[in-house]
C-alpha positions in Angstrom: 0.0 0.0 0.0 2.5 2.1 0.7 4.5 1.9 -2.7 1.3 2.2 -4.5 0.8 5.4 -2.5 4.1 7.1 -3.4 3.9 6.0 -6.8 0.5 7.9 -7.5 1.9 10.7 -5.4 4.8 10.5 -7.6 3.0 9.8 -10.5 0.8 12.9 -10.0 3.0 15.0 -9.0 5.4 14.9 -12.4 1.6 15.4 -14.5 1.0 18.6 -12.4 4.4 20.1 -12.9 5.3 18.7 -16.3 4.5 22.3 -17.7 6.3 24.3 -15.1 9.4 21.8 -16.1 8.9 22.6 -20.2 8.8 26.3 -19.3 11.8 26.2 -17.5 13.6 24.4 -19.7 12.9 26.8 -22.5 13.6 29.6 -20.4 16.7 27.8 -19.9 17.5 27.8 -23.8 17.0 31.4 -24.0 19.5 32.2 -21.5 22.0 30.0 -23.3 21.0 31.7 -26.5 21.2 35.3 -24.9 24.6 34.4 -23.1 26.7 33.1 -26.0 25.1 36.5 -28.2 26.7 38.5 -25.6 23.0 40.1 -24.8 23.7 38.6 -21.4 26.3 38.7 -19.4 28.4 36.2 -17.0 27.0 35.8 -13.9 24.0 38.4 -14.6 20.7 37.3 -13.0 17.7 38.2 -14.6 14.0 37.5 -14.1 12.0 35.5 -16.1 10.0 37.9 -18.0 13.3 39.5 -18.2 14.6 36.8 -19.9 11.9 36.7 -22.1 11.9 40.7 -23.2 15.2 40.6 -24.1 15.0 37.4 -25.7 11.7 38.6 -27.8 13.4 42.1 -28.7 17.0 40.5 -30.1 16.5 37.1 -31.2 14.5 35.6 -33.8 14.4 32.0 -33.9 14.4 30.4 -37.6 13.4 26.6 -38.6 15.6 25.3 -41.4 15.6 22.3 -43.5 19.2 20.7 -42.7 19.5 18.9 -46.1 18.9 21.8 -48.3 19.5 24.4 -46.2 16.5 26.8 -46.2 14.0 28.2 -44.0 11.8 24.7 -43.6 7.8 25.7 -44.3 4.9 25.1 -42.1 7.2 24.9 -38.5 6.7 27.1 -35.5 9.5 27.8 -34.2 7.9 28.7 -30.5 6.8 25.0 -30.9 9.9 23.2 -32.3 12.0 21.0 -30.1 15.2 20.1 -31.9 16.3 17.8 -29.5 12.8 16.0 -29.3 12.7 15.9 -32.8 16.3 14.5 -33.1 14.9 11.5 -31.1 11.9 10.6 -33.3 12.3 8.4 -36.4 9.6 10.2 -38.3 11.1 13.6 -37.8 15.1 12.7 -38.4 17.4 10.6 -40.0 20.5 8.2 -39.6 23.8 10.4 -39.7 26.6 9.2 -41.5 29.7 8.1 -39.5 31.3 10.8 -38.4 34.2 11.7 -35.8 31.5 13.8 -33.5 29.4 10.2 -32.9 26.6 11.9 -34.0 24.1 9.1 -34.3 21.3 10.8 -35.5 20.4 14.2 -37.2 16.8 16.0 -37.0 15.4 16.7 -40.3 14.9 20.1 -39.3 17.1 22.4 -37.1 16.9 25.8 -35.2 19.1 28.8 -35.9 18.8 31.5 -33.8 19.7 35.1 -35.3 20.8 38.0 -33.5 18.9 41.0 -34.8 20.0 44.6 -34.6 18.9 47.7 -36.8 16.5 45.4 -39.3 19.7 43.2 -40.4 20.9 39.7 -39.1 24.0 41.0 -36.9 25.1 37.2 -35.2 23.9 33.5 -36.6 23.6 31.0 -33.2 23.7 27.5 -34.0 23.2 24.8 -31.8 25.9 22.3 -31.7 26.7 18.6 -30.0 29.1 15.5 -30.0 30.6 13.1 -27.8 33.7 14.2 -25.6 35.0 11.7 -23.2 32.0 10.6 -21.1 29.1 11.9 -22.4 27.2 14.4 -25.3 28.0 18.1 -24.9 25.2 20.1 -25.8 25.8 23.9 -26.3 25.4 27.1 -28.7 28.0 28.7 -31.1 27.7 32.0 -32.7 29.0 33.6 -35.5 29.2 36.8 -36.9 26.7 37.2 -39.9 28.6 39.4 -41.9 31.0 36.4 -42.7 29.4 33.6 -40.9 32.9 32.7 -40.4 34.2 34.5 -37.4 33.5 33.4 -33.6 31.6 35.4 -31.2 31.1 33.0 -28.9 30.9 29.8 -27.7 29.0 27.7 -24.7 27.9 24.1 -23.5 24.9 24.0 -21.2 24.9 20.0 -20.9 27.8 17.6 -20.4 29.0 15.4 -17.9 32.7 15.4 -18.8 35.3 15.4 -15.8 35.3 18.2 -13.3 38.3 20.5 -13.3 39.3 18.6 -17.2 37.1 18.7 -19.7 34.3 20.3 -17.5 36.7 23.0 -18.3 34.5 23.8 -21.1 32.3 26.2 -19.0 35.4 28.2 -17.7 34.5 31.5 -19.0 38.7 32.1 -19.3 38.6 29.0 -22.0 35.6 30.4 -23.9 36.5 33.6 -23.7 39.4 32.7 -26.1 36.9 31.8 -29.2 36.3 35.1 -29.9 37.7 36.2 -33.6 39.0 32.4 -34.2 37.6 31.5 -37.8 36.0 28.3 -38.9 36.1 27.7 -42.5 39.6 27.3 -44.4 40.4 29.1 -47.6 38.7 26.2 -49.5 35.4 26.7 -47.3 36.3 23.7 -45.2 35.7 23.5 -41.0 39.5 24.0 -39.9 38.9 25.3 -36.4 40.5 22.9 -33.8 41.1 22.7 -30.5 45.2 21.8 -30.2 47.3 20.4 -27.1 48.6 23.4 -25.3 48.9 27.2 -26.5 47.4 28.7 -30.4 48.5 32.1 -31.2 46.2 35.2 -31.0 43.3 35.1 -32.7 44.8 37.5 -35.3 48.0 35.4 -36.3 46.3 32.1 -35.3 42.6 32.0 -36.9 42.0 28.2 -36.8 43.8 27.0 -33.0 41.9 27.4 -29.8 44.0 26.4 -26.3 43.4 22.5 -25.3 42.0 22.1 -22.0 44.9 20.9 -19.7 44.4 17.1 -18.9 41.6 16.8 -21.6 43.2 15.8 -24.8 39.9 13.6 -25.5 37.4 16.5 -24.6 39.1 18.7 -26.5 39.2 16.1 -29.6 35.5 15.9 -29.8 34.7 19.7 -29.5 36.8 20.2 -32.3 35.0 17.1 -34.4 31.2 19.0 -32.9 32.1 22.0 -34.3 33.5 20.6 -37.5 30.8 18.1 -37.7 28.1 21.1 -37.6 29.5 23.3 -40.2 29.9 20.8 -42.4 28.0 19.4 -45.2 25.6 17.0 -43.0 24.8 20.0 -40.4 25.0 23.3 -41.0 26.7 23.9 -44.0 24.2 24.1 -46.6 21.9 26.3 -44.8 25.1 28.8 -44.5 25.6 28.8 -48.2 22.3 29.8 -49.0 22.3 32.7 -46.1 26.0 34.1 -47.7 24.3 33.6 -51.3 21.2 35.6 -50.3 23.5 38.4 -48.8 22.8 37.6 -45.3 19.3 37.2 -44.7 
């Protein structure tokens, strides 16, 4: 009796708050999407409807068809869940091997764009891949007048070692993204995290610092990010935004 008890208590209790939880969780993703803009700063504490100005006034969320890499048609965004979408065989696809272990790829995606003065200022994707225990989840933007150059980086999920490649949330390590360059002179990803030092940012476009003790964390941030602006993520869809002029 009393573990039939606890489990309708249980029971009724994740029903009755399973709303409050989606909220939060999308409140969540706006704060991620606001932090790696730069609309919100580290450590800044804001209140939801806050949140939810800010993120209403300067972002405008955008679903795109992954394969041919336009706006897809018919999708609320508001509505959209990437990650449930990723999950469900009627709404995604197998991905081909790949160094990220990216197992399978949503048939439609969310970009997030940074508006400012009527024209698409930053392009936020969202990126993951396997590091050395787990997925990391996280946001990358890029400056739209290129959609080549950094602005910022961040992981909101992982589970990768504390103090090694849980290093990925140091805001000293992230804060070195800024200004480092994706694509290569032939338009392929080159960005890549090395073991050790890069350069500036200026004189060393493609190197980021390697997180002390992580080699293998490091290794798969490098194959996410490549992974998503290549050909099977984002790629496509960024060929068509530089070929319409950047909108």
């Amino acid at each position: 009796m009393v573990c039939v008890v606890c489990g309708v208590g249980i029971a009724s209790a994740a029903v009755a708050l399973a709303d409050r939880q989606a909220e939060n969780k999308k409140l969540d993703q706006q704060k991620q999407v606001l932090a790696v803009a730069g609309l919100m700063q580290e450590g800044e504490t804001l209140k939801p409807d806050e949140v939810k100005k800010r993120f209403a006034d300067n972002i405008k969320p955008e679903v795109v068809d992954l394969k041919g890499g336009v706006a897809a048609q018919g999708v609320d965004p508001a509505g959209f869940d990437q990650r449930k979408a990723q999950k469900d065989p009627a709404q995604s696809h197998e991905a081909p091997a790949n160094a990220a272990k990216v197992l399978r790829l949503p048939n439609n995606a969310l970009v997030y764009k940074v508006v400012k003065g009527g024209a698409v200022d930053t392009l936020i994707f969202p990126i993951e891949g396997y590091g050395l225990w787990s997925t990391l989840y996280g946001f990358i933007a890029v400056d739209a007048k290129d959609a080549n150059t950094v602005k910022g980086i961040t992981f909101y999920q992982h589970g990768e070692t504390p103090g090694l490649g849980g290093e990925v949330d140091n805001p000293k390590w992230k804060a070195l993204w800024p200004g480092r360059k994706i694509y290569g002179d032939k338009g392929e990803p080159q960005i890549a995290i090395v073991k050790g030092k890069a350069g500036p940012a200026a004189s060393d476009p493609y190197r980021v610092d390697g997180l002390s003790g992580a080699t293998i964390t490091s290794n798969g941030v490098s194959n996410l990010v490549k992974f998503w602006f290549g050909p099977d993520g984002f790629g496509p869809y960024i060929q068509h935004f530089k070929a319409a002029g950047g909108k």
